[in-house]
C-alpha positions in Angstrom: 24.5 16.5 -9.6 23.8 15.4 -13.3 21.4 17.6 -15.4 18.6 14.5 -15.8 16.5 13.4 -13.0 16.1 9.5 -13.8 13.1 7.8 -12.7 15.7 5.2 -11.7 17.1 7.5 -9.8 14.3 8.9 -8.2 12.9 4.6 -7.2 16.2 4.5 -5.2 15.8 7.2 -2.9 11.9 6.6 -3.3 11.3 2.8 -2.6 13.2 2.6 0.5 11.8 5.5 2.1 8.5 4.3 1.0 8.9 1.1 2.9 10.5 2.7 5.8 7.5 4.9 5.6 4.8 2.6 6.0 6.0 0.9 9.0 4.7 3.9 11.1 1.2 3.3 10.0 1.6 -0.6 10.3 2.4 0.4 13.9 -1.3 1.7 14.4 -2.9 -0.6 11.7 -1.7 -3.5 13.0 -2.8 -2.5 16.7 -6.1 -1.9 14.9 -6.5 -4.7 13.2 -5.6 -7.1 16.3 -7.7 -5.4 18.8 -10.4 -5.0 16.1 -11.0 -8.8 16.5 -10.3 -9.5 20.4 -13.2 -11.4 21.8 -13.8 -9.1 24.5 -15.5 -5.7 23.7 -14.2 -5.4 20.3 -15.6 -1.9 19.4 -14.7 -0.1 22.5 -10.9 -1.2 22.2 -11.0 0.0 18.6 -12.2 3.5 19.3 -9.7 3.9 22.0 -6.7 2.8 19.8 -7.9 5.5 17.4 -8.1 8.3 19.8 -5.2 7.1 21.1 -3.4 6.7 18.0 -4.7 10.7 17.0 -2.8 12.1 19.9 -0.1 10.6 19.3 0.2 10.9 15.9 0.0 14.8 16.8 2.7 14.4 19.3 5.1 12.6 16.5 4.8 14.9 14.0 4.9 18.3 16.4 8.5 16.8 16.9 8.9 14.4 14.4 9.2 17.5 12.3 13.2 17.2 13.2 13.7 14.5 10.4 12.8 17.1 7.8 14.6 20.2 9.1 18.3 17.7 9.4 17.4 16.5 6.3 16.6 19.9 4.5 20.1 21.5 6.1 22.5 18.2 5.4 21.3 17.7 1.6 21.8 21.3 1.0 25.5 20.8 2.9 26.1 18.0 0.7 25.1 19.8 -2.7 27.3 22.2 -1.5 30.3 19.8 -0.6 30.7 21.5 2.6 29.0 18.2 5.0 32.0 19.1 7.3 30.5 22.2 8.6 27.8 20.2 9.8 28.9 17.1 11.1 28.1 17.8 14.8 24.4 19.5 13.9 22.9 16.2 14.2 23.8 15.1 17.1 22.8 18.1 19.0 19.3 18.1 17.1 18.8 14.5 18.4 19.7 16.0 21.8 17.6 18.8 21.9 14.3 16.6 20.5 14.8 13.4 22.9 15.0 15.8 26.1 11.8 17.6 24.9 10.1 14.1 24.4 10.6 13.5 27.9 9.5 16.4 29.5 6.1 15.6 26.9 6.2 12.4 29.1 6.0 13.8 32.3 3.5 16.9 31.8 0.6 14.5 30.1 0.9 11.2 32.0 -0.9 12.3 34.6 -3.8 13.8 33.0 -4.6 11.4 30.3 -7.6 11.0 31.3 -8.4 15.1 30.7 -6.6 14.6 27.5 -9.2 11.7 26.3 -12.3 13.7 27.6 -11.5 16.7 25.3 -11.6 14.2 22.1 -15.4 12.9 23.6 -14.1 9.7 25.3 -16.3 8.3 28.0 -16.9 5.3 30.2 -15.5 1.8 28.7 -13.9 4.1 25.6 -11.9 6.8 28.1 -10.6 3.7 30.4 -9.1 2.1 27.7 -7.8 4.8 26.1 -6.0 6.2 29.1 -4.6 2.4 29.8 -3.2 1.9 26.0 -1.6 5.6 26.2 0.0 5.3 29.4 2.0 2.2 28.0 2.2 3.3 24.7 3.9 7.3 25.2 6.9 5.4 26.9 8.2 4.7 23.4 7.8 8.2 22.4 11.5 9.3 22.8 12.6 6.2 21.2 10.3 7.3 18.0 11.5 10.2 18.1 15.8 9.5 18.3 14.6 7.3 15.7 13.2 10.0 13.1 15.9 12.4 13.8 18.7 9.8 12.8 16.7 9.1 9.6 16.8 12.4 8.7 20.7 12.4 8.8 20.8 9.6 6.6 18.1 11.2 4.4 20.3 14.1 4.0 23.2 12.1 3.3 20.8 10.7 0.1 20.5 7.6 2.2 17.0 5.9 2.6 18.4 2.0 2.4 19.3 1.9 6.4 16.2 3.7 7.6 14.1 1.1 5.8 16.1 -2.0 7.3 15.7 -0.4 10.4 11.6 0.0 9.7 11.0 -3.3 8.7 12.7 -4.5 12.0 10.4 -1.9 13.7 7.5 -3.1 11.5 7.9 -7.1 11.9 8.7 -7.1 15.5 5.1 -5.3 16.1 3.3 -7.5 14.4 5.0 -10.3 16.0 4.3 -8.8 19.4 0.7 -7.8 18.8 -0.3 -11.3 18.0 1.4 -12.8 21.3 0.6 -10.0 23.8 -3.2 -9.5 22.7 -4.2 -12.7 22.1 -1.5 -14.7 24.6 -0.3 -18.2 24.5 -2.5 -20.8 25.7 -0.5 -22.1 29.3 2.1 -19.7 28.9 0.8 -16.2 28.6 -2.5 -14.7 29.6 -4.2 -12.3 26.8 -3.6 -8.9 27.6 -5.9 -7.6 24.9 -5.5 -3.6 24.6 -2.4 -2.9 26.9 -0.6 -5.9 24.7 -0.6 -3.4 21.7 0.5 -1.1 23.3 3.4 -3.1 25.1 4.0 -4.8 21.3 4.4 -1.3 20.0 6.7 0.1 22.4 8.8 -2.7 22.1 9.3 -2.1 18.6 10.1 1.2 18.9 12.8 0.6 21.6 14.1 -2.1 18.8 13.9 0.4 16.0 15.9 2.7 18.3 18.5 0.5 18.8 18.9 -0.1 15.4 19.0 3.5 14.2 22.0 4.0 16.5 23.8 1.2 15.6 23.7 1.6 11.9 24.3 5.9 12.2 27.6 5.0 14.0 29.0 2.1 11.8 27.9 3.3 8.4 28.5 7.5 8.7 30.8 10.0 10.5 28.3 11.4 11.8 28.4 10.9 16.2 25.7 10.1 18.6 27.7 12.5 21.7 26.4 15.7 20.9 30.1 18.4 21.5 29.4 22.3 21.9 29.2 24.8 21.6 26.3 24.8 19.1 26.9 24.6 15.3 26.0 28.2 13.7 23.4 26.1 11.9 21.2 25.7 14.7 19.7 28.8 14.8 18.5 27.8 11.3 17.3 24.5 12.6 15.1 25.8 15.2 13.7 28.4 13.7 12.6 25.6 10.7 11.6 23.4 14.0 8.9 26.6 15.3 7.7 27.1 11.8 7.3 23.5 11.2 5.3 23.1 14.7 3.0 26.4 14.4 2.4 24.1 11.0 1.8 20.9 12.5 -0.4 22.5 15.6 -2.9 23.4 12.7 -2.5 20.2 11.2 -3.0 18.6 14.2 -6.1 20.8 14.7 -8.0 19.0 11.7 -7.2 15.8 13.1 -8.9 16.7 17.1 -11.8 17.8 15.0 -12.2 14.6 13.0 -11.7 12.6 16.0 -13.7 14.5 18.2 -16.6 15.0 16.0 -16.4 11.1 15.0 -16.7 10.1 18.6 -19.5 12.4 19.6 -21.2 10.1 17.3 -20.9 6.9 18.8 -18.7 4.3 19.2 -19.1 2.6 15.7 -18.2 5.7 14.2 -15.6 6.3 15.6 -14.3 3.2 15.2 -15.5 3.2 11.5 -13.3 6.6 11.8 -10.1 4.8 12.9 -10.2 2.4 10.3 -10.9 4.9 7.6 -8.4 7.1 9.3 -5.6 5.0 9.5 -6.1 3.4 5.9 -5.6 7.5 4.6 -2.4 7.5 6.8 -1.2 4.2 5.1 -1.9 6.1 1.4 -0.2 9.0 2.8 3.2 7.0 3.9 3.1 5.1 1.0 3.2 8.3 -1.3 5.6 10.0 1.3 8.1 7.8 -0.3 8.5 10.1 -3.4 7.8 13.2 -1.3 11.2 11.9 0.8 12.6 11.7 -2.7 11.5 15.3 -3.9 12.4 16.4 0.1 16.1 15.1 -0.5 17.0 15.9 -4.2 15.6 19.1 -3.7 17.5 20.0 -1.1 20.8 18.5 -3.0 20.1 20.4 -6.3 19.5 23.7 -3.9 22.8 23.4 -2.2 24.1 23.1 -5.7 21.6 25.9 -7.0 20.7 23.3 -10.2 17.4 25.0 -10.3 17.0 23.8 -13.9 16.9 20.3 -12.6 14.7 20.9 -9.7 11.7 22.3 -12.1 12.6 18.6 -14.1 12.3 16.8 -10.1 9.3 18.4 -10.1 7.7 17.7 -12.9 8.8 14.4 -13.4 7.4 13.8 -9.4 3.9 15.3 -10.3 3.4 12.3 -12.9 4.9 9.6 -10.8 2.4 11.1 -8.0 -0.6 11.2 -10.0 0.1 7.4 -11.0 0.4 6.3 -7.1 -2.7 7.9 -6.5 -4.7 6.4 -9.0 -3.4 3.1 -8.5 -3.8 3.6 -4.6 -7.9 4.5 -5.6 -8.3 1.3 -7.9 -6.3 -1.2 -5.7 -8.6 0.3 -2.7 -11.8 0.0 -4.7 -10.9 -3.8 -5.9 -10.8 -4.9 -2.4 -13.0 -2.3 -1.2 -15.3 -4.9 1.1 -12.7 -7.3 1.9 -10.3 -4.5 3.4 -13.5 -3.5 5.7 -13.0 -7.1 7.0 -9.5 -7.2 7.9 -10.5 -4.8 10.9 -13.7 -5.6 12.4 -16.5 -8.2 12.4 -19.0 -5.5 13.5 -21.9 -5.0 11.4 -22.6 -1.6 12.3 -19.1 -0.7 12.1 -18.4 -2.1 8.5 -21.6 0.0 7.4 -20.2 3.4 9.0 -17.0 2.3 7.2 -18.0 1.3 3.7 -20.1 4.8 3.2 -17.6 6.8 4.0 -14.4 4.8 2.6 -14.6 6.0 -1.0 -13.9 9.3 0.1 -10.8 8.4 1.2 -10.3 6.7 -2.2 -10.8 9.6 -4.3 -8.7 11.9 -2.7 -5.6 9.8 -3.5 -4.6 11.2 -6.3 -5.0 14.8 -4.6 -3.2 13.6 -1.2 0.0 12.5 -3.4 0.6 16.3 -4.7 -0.2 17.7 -1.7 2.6 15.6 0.0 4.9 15.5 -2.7 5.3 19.1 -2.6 5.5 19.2 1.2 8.4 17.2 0.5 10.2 19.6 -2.2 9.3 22.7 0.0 10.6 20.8 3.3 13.9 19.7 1.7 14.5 23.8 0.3 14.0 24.9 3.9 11.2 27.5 3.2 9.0 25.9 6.4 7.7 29.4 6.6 5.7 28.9 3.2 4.2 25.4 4.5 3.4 27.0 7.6 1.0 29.6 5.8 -0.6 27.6 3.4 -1.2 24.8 6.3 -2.7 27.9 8.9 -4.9 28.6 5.9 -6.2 25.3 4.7 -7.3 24.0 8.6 -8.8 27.4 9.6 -10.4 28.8 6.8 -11.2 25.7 4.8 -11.4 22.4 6.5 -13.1 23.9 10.2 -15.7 26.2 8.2 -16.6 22.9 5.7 -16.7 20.6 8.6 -18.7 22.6 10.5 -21.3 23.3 8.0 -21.6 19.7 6.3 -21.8 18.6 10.2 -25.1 21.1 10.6 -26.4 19.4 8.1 -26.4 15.7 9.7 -23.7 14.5 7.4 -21.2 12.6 10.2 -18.8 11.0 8.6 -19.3 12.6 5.3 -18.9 15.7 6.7 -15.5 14.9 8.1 -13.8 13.3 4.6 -15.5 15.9 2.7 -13.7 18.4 4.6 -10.6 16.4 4.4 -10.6 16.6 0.6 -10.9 20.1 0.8 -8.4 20.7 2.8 -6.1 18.5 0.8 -6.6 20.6 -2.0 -5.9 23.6 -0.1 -2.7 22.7 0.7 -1.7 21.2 -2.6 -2.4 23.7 -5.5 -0.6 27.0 -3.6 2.5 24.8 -3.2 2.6 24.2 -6.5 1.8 27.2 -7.7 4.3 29.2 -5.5 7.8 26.6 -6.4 6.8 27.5 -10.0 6.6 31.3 -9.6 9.9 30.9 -7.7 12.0 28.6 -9.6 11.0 29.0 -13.4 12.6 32.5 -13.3 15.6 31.2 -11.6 16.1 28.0 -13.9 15.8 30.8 -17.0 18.7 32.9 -15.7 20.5 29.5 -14.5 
């Protein structure tokens, strides 16, 4: 790979996995924002997408975490020119993920309504929530064939056809939402909350489609897995266990804020989801250039160009700061207005707007934090991003949340915590790829 890391470079990988980023957060935003203003209970439908969206989003990333782990070991294949050796890895990942994503299926369908109580749903709240889930989880392994095949083409430094594929994914939801929540007048009845969830598993079926198609006409890579197992899979599981001891404790800090928010009542927690889901948005936006740091890095890795990964970095930490600010300002322009988009509710709005500039600030800290998650995911040291993530949820964000939350603080309490736990996570990454790679560039 050349010696200089262009910005121009970096906007190609960037831009498109930015895009194909964001439609998984326009997936819950959009459900959000269309139940959010539904004419019959309102509040109670947006609290249960929330919860709702929570588990889920836990469930994703537990096994989403098979994007990065095919992307970390392709790129570093292809730095290497040896993608040969790991043509039929892919395939067999994709396997091994979809089957799990079933048997997922299966051992929480029936007690969705267990799984709701534990996050503090009750009465109207836990009946919708267990009705949007049990439509919504049938997409699950069509999310999840989905993410696998974008990390292939991620580690084949190709973000163009996931975002095609997202903006199908994206469009079609929107699309659906709007007719199946709100109906057609003397065609289709409105079917409010369980429309959503029919919308968004629609999409993801489409998306899924999609992803197949485009793997098999555009790569070499095949769908059929073949055995026996590529020698490399013992490397991609044990990334996969690392990566999902991570995410449980990421997924930790998310039951908390969920939980907590709901024990609060129902306007905070859907003041919660919006907040919540507007963070997620800023996070997939920025994850565009932590999919660019996640698949150069692995690339100049593979090629052990570890002067040009310090430059990756560097370069990545400005870019990042820049997104974050801009994310803050744009955010703070249209601070009331945003509020809007997703509820009429007074009480809801108020929750919302004292808590929202939080989420603001922490922008700029969220895109290093990420960024770096990226880098560390595309050199395949998952056991790193396992530590710092074990430390940042149990010995910063619980003991913070659990103190600001003793002193009456609600939904303060919960960002607060979420900042410092951001933080956490971001400055030891930092510090550690430096301490790593500056020697190595030297003697490079």
């Amino acid at each position: 790979m050349s010696a200089t890391i262009s910005l121009k470079h970096i906007n190609k990988l960037a831009i498109p996995a930015l895009i194909a980023g964001v439609s998984e957060p326009i997936l819950s935003l959009t459900d959000a924002a269309i139940v959010g203003n539904i004419d019959i209970n309102a509040t109670e439908s947006l609290a249960a997408v929330g919860i709702v969206t929570t588990f889920m989003s836990m469930l994703i990333w537990v096994l989403g975490q098979t994007r990065s782990a095919i992307s970390s070991i392709v790129s570093q294949y292809v730095g290497a020119n040896n993608l040969d050796d790991i043509k039929n890895l892919p395939s067999q990942a994709i396997f091994i993920i979809t089957s799990l994503s079933i048997l997922i299926i299966f051992s929480t369908y029936p007690f969705a309504r267990q799984i709701f109580k534990l996050y503090n749903a009750s009465n109207l709240i836990l009946d919708y929530s267990i009705d949007y889930y049990k439509i919504r989880v049938l997409g699950f392994p069509f999310t999840l064939f989905t993410i696998a095949v974008f990390g292939a083409f991620r580690g084949l430094q190709n973000t163009f056809y996931p975002m095609i594929i997202a903006i199908i994914g994206a469009a079609s939801n929107i699309i659906l939402d709007v007719i199946l929540v709100y109906g057609i007048e003397g065609v289709l009845n409105p079917m409010h909350i369980k429309g959503a969830a029919y919308a968004s598993v629609i999409a993801q079926l489409l998306m899924a489609i999609f992803a197949a198609v485009y793997l098999l006409k555009k790569t070499d890579i095949p769908l059929i897995p073949s055995f026996p197992f590529n020698p490399e899979i013992k490397r991609f599981i044990l990334m996969i266990l690392n990566l999902f001891v991570r995410t449980i404790a990421l997924n930790v800090t998310l039951y908390l804020a969920s939980a907590y928010a709901t024990s609060y009542g129902a306007e905070y927690i859907a003041a919660y989801t919006i907040a919540i889901n507007l963070w997620f948005f800023g996070a997939f936006i920025v994850d565009g250039y932590a999919s660019a740091g996640n698949i150069i890095s692995g690339k100049l890795y593979g090629a052990k160009s570890f002067k040009t990964l310090i430059t990756l970095s560097n370069k990545l930490i400005k870019y990042g700061i820049l997104i974050g600010i801009f994310l803050g300002i744009l955010g703070a322009v249209f601070y009331y207005p945003i509020g809007r988009i997703f509820t009429k509710e007074p009480e809801v709005l108020n929750a919302f707007y004292h808590v929202f500039w939080i989420v603001l600030v922490m922008q700029p800290l969220c895109t290093l934090a990420f960024i770096f998650d990226g880098i560390f995911k595309g050199l395949g040291k998952m056991k790193y991003l396992r530590n710092v993530l074990l430390f940042s949820t149990f010995l910063i964000f619980i003991p913070i949340l659990l103190w600001l939350d003793n002193l009456g603080y609600k939904l303060h309490a919960i960002f607060i915590a979420i900042t410092f736990w951001i933080i956490a996570r971001g400055i030891p990454l930092i510090i550690k790829f430096r301490k790593i790679f500056i020697p190595l560039a030297q003697n490079n």
